[in-house]
N, C-alpha and C positions, 0 to 999 in steps of 0.2 A: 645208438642204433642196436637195436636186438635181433638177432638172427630169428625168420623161418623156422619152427621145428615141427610143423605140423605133418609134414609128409611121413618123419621118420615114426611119428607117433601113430599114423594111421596104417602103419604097416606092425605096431602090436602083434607077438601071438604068445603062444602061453610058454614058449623057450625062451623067449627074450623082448620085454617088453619095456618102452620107456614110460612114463606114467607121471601123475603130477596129482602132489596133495597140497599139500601150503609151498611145495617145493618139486622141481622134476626129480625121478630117480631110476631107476635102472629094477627090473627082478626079472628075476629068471627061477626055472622051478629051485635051484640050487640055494640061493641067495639074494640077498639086496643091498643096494649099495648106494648111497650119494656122496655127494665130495664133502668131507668133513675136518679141514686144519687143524681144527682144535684137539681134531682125536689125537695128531702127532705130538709127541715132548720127548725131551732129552734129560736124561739126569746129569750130565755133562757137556757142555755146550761143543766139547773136543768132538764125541758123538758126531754131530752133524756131518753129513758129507760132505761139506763144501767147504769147512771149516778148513782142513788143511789146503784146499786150493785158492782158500782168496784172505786167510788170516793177516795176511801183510798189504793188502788192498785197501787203500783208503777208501771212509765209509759214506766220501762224498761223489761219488763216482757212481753211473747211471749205469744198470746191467740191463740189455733187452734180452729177453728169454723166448728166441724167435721161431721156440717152435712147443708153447706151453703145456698141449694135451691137456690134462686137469689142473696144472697151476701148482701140482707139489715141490718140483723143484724149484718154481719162485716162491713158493712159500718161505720155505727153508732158509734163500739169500735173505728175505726182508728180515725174517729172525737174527740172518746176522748183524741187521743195521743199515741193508745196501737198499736204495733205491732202485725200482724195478717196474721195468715195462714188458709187460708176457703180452704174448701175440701166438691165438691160433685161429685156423683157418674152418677147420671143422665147425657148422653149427651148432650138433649136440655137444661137443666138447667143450667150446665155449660157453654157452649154455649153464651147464654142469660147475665148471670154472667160476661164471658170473656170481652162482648165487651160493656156491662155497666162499667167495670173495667178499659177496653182501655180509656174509656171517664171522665172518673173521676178524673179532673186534684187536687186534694190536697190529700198529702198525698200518694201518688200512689206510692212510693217508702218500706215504711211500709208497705203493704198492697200483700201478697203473693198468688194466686191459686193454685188448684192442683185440676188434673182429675184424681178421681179409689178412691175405699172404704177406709174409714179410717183406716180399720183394715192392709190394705198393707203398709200404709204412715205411721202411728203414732208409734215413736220405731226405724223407718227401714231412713227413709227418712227427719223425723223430729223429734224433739225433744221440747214438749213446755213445756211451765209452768203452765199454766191452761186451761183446755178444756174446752168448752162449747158444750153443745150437745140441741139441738132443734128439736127432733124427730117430723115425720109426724104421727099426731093425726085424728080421724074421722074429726072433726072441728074445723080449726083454726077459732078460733073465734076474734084473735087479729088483722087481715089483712087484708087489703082495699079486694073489691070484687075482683076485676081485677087478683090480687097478689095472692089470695086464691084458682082461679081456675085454674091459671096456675100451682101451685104448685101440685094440688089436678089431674089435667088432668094428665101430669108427672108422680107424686111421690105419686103413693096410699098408706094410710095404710096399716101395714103388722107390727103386733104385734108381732108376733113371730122374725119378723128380725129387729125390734125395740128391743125386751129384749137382745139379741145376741150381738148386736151394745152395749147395756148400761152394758153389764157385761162385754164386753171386754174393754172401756173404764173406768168402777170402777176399774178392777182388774189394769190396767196400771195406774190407778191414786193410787189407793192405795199404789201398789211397789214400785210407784215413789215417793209417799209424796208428791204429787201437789192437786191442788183443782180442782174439776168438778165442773160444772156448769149445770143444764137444766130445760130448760123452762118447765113447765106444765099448762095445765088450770087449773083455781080456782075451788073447788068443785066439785072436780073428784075422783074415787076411782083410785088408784093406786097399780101396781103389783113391781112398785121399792120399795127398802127398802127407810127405813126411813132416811131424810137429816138429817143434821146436822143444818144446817139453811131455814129456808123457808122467800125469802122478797118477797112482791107483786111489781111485775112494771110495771103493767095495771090493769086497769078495770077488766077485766077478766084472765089474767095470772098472775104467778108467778114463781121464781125460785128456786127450790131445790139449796141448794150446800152443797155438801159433801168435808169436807175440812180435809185432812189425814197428 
């Protein structure tokens, strides 16, 4: 099923427009942007951010990424081998996602989407082994500019339906005995409980993981 995007396209103006030539894409007077995987590479696979949070994870082990935005931090796990079901809710995001995903030739067999809230999918429709959760924050401070405003145009914070999302995925991690994952910034106060592990995989973020 393909999301609706016709509303967000008919509201076009010349600050920020979504638009569609062989593919949807985003311009604004500043710039243009569509989701493109291939443009990322590492000349060192250590590079990766995620490399040191799941190097020792076996690579048969199913990650939902249950809160995808554009699918770049699932991109990245599939690079490392892992099997991977991204889930977002937004239609342009998804959108955007799908047909960066059409175009992504390695790996694209691993590598699963899904349109509608995690809380309908995760249980019902899927079943993984460890989640990862990367809520929308006031400022992501990890992400090219381009990448930050489209997420942020889209997907405003809303803390309230942030804590909602992270208790129903602890509670399902919990029952289930699997491990969570989620991204936070570095030096932030925090209304989640306490991880079990905290490693840093940027400059300025880090990952909680709560492993049950």
């Amino acid at each position: 099923m393909h999301p609706d995007i016709s509303t967000y396209q008919e509201q076009n103006n010349q600050e920020w427009s979504l638009l569609f030539k062989d593919r949807h894409y985003i311009q604004t007077a500043a710039w243009q942007f569509h989701v493109d995987y291939r443009a990322l590479s590492f000349t060192n696979i250590e590079q990766n951010p995620f490399y040191k949070l799941l190097k020792n994870t076996k690579k048969n082990l199913r990650i939902c990424d249950a809160s995808a935005g554009l699918g770049r931090d699932s991109y990245f796990m599939t690079e490392l081998g892992f099997q991977v079901d991204s889930i977002e809710q937004h239609p342009v995001l998804f959108t955007l996602m799908r047909e960066g995903h059409e175009k992504c030739l390695r790996k694209h067999d691993t590598w699963q989407i899904h349109w509608g809230k995690c809380e309908s999918i995760i249980g019902e429709s899927m079943t993984p082994d460890i989640i990862y959760y990367d809520p929308m924050f006031d400022k992501k401070m990890t992400l090219s500019q381009k990448y930050a405003q489209v997420l942020q145009h889209y997907a405003e914070a809303d803390s309230e339906r942030t804590l909602k999302t992270f208790d129903f995925l602890y509670n399902y991690c919990k029952s289930n005995g699997i491990r969570l994952m989620m991204k936070q910034p570095q030096k932030t106060r925090s209304q989640f409980p306490k991880a079990h592990h905290k490693l840093g995989t940027s400059r300025n973020c880090e990952c909680w993981i709560y492993q049950f």
